[in-house]
MIRO-883854 format. One line per field, with one value per atom (N, C-alpha, C, O, CB): chain; atom name; z, y, x. Coordinates in Angstrom, 1 decimal. Atoms other than C-alpha are relative to their C-alpha. Glycine has a CB too. Layout:
// residues N
pado <- (A:...)
vextor <- (CA:...)
Z <- (Z:...)
Y <- (Y:...)
X <- (X:...)
//
This chain:
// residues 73
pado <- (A:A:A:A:A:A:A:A:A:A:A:A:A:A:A:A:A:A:A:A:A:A:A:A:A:A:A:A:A:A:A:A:A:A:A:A:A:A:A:A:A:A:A:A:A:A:A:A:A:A:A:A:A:A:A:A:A:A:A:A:A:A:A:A:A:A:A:A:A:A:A:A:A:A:A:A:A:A:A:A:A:A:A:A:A:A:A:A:A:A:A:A:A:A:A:A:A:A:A:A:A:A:A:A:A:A:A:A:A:A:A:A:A:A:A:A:A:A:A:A:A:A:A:A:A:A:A:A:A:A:A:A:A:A:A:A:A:A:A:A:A:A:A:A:A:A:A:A:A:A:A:A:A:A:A:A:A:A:A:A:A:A:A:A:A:A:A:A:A:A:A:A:A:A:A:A:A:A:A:A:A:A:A:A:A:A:A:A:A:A:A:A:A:A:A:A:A:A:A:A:A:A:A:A:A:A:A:A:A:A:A:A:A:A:A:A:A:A:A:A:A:A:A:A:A:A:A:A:A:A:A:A:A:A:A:A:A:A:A:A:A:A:A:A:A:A:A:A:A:A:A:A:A:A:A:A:A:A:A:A:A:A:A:A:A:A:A:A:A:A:A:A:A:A:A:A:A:A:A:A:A:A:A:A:A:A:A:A:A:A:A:A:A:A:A:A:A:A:A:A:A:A:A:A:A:A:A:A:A:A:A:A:A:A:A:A:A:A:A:A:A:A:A:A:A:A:A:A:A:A:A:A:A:A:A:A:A:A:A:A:A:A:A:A:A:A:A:A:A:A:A:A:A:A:A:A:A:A:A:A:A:A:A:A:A)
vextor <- (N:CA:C:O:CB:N:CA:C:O:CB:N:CA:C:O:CB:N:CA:C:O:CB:N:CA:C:O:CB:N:CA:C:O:CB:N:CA:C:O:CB:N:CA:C:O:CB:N:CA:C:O:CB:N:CA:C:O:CB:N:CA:C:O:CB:N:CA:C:O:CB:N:CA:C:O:CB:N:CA:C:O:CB:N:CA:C:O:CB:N:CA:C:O:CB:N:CA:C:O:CB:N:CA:C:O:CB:N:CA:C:O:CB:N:CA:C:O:CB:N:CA:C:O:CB:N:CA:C:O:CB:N:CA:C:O:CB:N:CA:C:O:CB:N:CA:C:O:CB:N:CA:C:O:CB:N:CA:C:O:CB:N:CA:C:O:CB:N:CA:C:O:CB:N:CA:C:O:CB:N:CA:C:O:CB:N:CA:C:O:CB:N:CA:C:O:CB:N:CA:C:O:CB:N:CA:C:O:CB:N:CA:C:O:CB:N:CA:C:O:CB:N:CA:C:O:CB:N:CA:C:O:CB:N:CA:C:O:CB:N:CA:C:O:CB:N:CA:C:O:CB:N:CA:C:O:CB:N:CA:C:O:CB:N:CA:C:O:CB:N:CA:C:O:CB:N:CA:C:O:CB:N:CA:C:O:CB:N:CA:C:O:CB:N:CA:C:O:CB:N:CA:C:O:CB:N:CA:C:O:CB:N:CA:C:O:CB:N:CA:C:O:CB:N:CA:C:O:CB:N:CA:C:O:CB:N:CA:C:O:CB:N:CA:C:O:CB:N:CA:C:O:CB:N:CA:C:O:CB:N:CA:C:O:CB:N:CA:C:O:CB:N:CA:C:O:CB:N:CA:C:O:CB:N:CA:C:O:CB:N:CA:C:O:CB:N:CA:C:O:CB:N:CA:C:O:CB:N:CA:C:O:CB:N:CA:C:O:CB:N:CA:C:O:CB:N:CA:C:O:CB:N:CA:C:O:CB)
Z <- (0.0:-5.1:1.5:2.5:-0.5:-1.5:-2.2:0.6:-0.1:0.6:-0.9:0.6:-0.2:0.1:-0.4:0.3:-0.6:1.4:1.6:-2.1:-1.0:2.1:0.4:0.1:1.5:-0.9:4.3:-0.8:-0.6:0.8:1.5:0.8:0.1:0.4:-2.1:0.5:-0.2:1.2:0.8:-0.9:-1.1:3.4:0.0:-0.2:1.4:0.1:3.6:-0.8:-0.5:0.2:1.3:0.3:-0.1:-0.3:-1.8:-0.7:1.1:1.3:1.9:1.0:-1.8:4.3:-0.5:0.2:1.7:0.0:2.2:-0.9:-1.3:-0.7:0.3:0.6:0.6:1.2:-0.2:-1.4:2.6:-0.5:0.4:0.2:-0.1:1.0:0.5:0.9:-1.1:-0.4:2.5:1.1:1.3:-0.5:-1.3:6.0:1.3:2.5:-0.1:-1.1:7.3:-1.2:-2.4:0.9:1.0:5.9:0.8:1.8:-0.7:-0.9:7.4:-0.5:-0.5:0.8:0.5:6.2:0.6:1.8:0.5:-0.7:6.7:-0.5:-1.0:-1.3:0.4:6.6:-1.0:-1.0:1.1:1.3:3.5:-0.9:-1.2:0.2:1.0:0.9:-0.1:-0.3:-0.7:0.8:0.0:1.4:2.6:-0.6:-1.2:1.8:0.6:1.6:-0.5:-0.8:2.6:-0.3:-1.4:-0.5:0.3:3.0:0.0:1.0:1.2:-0.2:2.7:-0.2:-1.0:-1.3:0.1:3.3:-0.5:0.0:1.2:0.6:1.3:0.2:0.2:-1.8:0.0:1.6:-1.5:-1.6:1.8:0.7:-1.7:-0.4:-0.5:-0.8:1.0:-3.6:-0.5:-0.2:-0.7:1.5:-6.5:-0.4:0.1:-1.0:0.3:-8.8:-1.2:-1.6:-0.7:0.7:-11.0:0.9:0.6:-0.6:-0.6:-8.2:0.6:1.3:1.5:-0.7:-7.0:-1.6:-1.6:0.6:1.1:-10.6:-0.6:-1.8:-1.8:-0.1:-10.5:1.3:1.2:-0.1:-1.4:-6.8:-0.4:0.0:1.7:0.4:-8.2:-1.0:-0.7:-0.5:1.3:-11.7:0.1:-0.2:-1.5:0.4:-11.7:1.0:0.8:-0.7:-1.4:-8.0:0.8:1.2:1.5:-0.8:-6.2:-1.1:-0.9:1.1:1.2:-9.6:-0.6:-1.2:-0.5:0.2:-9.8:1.2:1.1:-0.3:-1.3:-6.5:-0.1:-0.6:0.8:0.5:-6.6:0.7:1.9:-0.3:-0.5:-5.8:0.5:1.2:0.7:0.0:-6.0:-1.9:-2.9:0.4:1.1:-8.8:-0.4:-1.6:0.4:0.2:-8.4:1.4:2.6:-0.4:-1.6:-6.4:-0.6:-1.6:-0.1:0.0:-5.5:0.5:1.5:1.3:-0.5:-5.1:0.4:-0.4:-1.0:-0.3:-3.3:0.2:0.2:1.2:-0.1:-2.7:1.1:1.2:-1.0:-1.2:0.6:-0.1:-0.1:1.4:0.0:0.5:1.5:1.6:-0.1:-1.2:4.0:1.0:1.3:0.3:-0.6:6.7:1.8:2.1:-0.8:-1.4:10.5:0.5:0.2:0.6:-1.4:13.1:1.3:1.7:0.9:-0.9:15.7:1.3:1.4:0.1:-1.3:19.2:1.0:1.2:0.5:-0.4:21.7:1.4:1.7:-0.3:-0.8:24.9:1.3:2.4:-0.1)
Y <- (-0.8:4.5:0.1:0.4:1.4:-0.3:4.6:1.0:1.8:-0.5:-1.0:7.1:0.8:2.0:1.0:-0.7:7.6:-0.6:-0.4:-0.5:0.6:5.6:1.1:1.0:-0.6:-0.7:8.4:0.5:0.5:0.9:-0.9:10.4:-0.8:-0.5:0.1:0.5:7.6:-0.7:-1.3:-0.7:0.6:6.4:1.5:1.4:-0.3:-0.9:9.7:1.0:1.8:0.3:-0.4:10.3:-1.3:-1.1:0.1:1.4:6.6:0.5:-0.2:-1.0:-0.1:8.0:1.2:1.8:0.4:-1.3:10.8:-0.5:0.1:1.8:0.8:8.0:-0.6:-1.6:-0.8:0.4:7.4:-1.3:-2.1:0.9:1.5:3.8:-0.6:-1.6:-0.7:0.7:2.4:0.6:1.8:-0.2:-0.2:1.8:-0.6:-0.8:-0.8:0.5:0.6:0.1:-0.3:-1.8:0.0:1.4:-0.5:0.2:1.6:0.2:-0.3:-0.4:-1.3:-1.1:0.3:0.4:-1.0:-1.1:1.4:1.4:-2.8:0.6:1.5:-2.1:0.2:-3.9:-1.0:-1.9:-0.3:0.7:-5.5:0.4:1.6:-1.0:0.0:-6.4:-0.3:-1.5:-0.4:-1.3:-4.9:1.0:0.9:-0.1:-1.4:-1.4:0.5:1.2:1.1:-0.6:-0.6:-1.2:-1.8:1.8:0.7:-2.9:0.9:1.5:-1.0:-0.9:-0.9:-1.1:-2.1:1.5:0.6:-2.1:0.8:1.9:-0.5:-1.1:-0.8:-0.7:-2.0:0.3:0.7:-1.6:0.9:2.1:0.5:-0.4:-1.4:-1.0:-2.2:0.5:0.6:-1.9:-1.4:-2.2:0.6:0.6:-3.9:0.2:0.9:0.7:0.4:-5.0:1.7:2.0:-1.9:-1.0:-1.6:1.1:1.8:0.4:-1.3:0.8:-0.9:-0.3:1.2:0.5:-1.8:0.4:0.7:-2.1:-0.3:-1.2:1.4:1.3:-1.4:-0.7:2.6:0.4:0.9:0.0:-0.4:2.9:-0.5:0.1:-1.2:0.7:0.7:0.7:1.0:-1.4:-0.4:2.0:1.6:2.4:-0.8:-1.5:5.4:1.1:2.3:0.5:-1.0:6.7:-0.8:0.0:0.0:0.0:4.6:-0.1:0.4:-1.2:-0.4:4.4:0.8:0.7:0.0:-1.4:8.0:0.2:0.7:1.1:-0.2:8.2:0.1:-0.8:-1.2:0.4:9.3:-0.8:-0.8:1.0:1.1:6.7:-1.2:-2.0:0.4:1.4:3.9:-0.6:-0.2:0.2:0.4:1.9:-1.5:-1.8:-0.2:0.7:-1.3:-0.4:-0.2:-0.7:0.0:-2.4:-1.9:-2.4:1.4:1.6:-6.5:0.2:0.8:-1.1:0.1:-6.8:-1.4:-2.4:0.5:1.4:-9.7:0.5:1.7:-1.1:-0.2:-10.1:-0.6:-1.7:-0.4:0.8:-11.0:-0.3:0.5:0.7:0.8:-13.4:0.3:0.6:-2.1:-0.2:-13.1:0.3:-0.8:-0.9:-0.9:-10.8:-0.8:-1.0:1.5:0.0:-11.8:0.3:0.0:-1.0:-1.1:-9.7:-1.5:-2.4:2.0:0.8:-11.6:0.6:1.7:-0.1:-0.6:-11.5:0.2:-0.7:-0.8:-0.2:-9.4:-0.9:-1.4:1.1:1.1:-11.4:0.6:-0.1:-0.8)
X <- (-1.2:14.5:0.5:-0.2:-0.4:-0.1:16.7:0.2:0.9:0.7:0.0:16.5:-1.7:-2.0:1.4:1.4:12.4:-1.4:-2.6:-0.4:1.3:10.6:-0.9:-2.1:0.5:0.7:9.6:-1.0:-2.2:0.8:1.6:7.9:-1.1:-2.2:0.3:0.9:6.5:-1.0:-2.0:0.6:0.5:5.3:-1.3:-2.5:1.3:0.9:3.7:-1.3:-2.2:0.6:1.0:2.0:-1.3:-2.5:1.2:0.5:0.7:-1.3:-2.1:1.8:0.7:-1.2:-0.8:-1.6:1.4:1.4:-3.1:-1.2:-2.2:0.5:1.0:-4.9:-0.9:-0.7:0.4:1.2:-8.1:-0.1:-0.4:-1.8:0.2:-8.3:0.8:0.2:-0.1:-0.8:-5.0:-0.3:-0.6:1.2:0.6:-5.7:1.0:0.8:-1.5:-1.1:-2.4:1.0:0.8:-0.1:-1.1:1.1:1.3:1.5:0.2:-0.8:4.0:2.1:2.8:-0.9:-1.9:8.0:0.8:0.9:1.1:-0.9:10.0:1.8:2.3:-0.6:-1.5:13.8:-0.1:-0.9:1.0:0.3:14.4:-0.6:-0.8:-0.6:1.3:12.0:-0.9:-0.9:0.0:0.5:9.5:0.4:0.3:-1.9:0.2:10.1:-1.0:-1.0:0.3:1.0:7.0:-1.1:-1.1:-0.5:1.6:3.4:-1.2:-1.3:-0.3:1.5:0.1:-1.2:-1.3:-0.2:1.0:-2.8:-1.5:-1.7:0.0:0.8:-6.0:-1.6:-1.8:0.5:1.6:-9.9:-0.5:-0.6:-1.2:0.5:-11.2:-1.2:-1.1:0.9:0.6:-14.5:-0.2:-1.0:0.4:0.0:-13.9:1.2:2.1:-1.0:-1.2:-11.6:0.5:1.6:0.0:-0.2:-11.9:0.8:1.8:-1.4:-1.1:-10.8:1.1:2.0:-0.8:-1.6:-8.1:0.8:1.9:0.2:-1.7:-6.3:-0.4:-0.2:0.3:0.1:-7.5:1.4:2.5:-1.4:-0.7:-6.0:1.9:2.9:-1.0:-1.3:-2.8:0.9:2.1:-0.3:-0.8:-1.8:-0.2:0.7:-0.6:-0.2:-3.0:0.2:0.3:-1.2:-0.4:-2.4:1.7:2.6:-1.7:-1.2:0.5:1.2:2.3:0.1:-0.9:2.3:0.8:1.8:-0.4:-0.6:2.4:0.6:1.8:-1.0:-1.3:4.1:1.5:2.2:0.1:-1.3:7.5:0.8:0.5:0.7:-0.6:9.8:-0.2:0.4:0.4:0.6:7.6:0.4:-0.1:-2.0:-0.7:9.6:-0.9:-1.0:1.8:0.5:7.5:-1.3:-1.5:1.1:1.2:4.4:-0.1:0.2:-2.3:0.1:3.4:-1.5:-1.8:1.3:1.5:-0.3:-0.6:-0.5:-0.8:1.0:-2.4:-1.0:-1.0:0.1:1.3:-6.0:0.0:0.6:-0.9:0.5:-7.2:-1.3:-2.3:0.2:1.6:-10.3:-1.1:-2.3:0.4:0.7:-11.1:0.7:1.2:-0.8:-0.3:-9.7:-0.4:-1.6:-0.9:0.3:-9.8:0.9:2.1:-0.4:-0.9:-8.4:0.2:-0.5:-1.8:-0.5:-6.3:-0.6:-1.1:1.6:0.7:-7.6:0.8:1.7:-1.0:-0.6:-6.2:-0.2:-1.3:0.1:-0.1:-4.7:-0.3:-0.3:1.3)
//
């Protein structure tokens, strides 16, 4: 929904599993990033909490296999 970023940026951030949330221009409006578990609390954390979010109309999910942090210069 437009004009909902900021809500939904902020209801996003009282989620202790997402561990980076970051509002873009364009598409998608917002990225979050989540550390979960398993594949049971990723479609727990997905369908039954950012779902309910208001003004979250659609969500895009990937899996990251393996995670390395860039090194600072």
């Amino acid at each position: 929904m437009p004009g909902m970023t900021s809500s939904v940026v902020k209801t996003l951030g009282e989620i202790k599993e997402i561990k980076t949330i970051d509002p873009c221009w364009g598409k998608p409006d917002i990225i979050a990033i989540a550390d979960i578990p398993d594949q049971d609390a990723l479609t727990q954390l997905v369908l039954s909490r950012i779902h309910g979010i208001e003004g979250v109309t659609q969500t895009d999910t990937h899996l990251v296999y393996r995670l390395k942090e860039a090194r600072s210069k």
